[in-house]
N, C-alpha and C positions, 0 to 999 in steps of 0.2 A: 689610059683613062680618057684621052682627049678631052678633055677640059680645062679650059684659060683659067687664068685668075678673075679676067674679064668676063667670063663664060658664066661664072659662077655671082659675081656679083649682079647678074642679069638676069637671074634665076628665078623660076617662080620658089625655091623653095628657100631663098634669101628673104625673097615679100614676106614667106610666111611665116618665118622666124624673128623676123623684126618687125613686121605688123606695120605698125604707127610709124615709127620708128625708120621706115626701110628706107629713105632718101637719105637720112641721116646718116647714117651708119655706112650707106654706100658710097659719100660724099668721103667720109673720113675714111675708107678702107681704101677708097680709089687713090684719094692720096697717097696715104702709109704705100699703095703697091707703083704709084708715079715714081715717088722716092727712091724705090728699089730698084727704077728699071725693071718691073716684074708684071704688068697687069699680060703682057701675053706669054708668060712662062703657062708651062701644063703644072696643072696643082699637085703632082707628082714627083715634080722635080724635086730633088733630093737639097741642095741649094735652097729652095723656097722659103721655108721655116727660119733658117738663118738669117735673111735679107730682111725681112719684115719686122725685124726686132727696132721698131721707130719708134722714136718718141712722139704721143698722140694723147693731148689732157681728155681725160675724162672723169665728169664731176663726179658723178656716180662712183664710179673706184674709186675715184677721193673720200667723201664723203660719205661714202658707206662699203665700206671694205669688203666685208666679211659677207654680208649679205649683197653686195652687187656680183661677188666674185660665186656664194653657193646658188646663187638665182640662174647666171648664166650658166651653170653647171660646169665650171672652170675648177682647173684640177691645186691650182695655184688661193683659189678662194678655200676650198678646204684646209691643204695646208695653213693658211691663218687662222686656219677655226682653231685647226688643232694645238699650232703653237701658241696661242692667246691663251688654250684650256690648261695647256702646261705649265705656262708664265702664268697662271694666274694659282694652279696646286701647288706651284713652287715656294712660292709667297709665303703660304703656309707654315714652312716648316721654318726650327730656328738655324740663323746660320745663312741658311741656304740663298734668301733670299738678297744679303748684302755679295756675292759673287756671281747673280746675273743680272743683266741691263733689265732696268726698273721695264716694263709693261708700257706705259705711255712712250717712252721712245720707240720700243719696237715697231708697237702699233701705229705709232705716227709713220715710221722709216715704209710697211706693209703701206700705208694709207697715201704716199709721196709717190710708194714706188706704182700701184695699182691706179693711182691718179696721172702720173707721166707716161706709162705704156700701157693704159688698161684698153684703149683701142685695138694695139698694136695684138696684145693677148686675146683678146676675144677675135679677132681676126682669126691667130696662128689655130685657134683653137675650131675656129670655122673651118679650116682649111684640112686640118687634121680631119676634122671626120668626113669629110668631104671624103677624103682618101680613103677613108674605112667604108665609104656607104654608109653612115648613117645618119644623112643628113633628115630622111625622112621622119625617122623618130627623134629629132632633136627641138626641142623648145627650151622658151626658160621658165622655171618653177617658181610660180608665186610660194605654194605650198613649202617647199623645202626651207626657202630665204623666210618664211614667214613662221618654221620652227625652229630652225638656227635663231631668229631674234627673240623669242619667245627662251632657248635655253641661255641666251646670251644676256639677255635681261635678269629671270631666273636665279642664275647660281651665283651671282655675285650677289645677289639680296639674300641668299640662303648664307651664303659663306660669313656674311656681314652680321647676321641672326646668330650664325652658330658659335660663331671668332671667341666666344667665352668658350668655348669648350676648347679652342685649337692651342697644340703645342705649344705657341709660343705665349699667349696669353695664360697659360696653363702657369708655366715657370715662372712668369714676371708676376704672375697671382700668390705663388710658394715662396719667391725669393721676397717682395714685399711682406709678407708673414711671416719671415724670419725662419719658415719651414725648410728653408735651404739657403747655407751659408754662405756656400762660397760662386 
């Protein structure tokens, strides 16, 4: 592939990806690849993805998770969608939900972790497509992060609307009416 780590953060199509932003980003990725001894590694090296796992705060994955992670179109920001959608069905049901870690911690733990290495991620994740070629069709999606917030906002006001109907308010509705004994 002949291209540096160097190579690439020097890139026109790093400016274009990062816009406003591109000094920034290249300041903190120059780093994270200082750290590793790695800005004149070829972005092919098999090695590379392993070394760059630095710790690098970033507000934005702190403080907005879910949506900084589907924005940058990071494979690690869906998985929290999804696990938040499950932790949050879980809840739901009776029983179920005194044997998993309440939501707020998870989210917090997702929110600590995408805050301490969310540089370091979007980086690895730079670098990966780098290697596939598809750096050219690559941006970050106002549109997507902007209907993830939209269903993430959403279902927890529906869920909250509908919690008379749900199983567990169902039963403590029958057992309070003496409609079920024991």
């Amino acid at each position: 592939m002949d291209m540096t780590v160097k190579d690439l953060l020097g890139s026109a199509e790093f400016k274009r990806i990062f816009r406003k932003h591109t000094e920034t980003y290249r300041r903190k990725f120059t780093m994270i690849a200082s750290k590793a001894d790695a800005l004149t590694l070829d972005i092919s090296d098999p090695i590379l993805l392993k070394i760059l796992l630095k710790p690098s705060w970033n507000w934005a994955g702190f403080f907005a998770t879910s949506f900084w992670g589907v924005y940058w179109r990071l494979r690690l920001g869906w998985v929290f969608v999804g696990v938040s959608f499950v932790l949050v069905g879980l809840d739901y049901f009776p029983g179920v939900a005194d044997f998993i870690p309440s939501l707020q911690f998870v989210g917090f733990g997702f929110a600590v972790f995408f805050g301490l290495y969310g540089n370091s991620i979007l980086f690895r994740d730079l670098i990966r497509r780098a290697r596939e070629n598809r750096l050219a069709s690559f941006s970050p999606s106002y549109s997507i992060a902007f209907a993830v917030m939209i269903v993430t906002i959403t279902i927890p006001i529906v869920l909250a609307v509908g919690d008379l109907g749900s199983p567990t308010h169902l039963i403590t509705l029958l057992k309070d009416s003496r409609m079920i004994t024991h």
